[in-house]
C-alpha positions as CSV (number, residue, x, y, z in Angstrom):
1,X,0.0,0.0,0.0
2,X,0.8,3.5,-0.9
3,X,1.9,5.7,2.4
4,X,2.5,2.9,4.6
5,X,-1.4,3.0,5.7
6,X,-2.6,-0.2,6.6
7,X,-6.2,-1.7,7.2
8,X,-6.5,-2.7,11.3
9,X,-8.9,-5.0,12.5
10,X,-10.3,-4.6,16.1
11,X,-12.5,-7.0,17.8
12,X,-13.9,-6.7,21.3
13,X,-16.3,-9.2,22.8
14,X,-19.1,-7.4,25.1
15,X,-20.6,-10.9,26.1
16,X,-19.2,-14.5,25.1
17,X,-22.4,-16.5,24.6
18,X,-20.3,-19.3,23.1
19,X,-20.5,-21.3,27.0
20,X,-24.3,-20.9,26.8
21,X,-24.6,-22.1,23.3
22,X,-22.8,-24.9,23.6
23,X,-24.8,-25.5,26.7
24,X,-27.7,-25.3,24.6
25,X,-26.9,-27.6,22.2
26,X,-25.8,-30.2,24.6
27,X,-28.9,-30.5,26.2
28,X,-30.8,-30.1,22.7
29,X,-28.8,-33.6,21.6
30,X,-29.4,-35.3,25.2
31,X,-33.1,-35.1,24.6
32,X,-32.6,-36.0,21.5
33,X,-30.6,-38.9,22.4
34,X,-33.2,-39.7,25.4
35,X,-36.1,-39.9,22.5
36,X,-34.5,-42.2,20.6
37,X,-33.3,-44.3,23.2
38,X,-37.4,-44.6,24.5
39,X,-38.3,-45.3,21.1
40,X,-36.0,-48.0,20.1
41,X,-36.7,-49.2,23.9
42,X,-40.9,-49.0,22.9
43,X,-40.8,-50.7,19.3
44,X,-38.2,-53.4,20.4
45,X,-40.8,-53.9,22.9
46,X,-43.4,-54.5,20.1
47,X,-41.7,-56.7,17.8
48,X,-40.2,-59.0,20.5
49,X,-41.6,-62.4,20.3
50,X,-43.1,-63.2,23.3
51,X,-43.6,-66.7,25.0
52,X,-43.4,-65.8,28.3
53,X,-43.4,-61.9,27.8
54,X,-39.6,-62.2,30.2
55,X,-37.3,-61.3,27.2
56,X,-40.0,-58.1,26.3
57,X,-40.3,-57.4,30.2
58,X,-36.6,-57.0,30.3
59,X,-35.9,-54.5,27.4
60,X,-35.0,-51.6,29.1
61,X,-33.0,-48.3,28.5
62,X,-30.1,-46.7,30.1
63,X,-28.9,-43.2,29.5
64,X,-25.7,-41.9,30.8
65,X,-25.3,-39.3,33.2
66,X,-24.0,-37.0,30.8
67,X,-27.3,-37.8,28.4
68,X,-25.0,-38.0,25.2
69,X,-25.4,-41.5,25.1
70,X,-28.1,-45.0,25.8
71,X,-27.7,-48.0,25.9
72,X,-31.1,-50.2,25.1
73,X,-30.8,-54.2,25.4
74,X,-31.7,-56.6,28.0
75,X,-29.9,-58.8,30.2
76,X,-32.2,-61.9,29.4
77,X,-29.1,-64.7,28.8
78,X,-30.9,-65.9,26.1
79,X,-32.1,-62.5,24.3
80,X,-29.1,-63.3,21.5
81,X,-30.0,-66.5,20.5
82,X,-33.7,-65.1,19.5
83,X,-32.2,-61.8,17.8
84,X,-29.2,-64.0,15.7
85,X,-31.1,-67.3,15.9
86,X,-29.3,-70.0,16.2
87,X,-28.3,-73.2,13.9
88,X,-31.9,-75.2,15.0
89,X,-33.5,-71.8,15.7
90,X,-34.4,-68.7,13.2
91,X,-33.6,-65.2,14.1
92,X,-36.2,-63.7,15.3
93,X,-35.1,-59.9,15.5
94,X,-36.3,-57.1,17.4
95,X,-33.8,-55.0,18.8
96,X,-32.0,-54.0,15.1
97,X,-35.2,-53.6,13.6
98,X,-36.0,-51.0,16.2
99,X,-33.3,-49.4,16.4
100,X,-33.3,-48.7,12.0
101,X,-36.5,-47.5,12.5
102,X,-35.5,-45.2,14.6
103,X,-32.6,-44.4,13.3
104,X,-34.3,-43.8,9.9
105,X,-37.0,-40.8,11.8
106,X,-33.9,-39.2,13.6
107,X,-33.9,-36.6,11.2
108,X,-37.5,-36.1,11.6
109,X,-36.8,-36.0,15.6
110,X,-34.4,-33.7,15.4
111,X,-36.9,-31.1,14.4
C-alpha cells in the first residue's frame, strides 16, 4: 500500500455466549438422544416375540449421566440366540429392527 497505511482490525467481545450455546446444544442432543433411546426401547418392545413376555419385560434403557449416550438391550441370557437365531432356531429380530426404524426418523426427531 501506498503511504504505509494499513487496514486494522479490532474486535472486542461485550458478552461470550459461546459457553451458553454450547450448553444449549448439549442438552438439545441429550433429549434427542433420550427420544430415541425410549423409542427404540418401545418398538423393540413390540416386535419382540413373546412366549413368556420375560425377554419383552426385560428391554429396558439406560442413558448416561451425561445424556450424550443410551444403551437399550436386556440382560435376558438368552435375548441373543432369538435376535441372531441360532443353527436349529431362526432369528427372530427385534432390537435391530427397532433401532433402523428409529434411526431412519432421527432426522425427523431432530426437528
Amino acid at each position: 500500500m501506498a503511504g504505509g497505511g494499513g487496514i486494522g482490525l479490532s474486535v472486542r467481545v461485550v458478552r461470550d455466549e459461546i459457553p451458553e450455546a454450547i450448553r444449549d446444544q448439549q442438552a438439545r442432543v441429550s433429549a434427542l438422544v433420550r427420544r430415541a433411546a425410549f423409542e427404540i426401547e418401545a418398538r423393540a418392545k413390540q416386535l419382540a416375540p413373546v412366549r413368556t413376555g420375560h425377554l419383552r419385560n426385560s428391554i429396558q434403557t439406560d442413558v448416561e449421566s451425561n445424556g450424550l449416550a443410551a444403551h437399550v438391550g436386556t440382560s435376558v441370557a438368552y435375548a441373543a440366540y432369538v435376535e441372531f437365531g441360532t443353527r436349529r432356531m431362526a432369528p427372530r429380530p427385534y432390537l435391530a429392527p427397532a433401532a433402523e426404524a428409529v434411526r431412519a426418523d432421527l432426522a425427523r426427531m431432530a426437528w
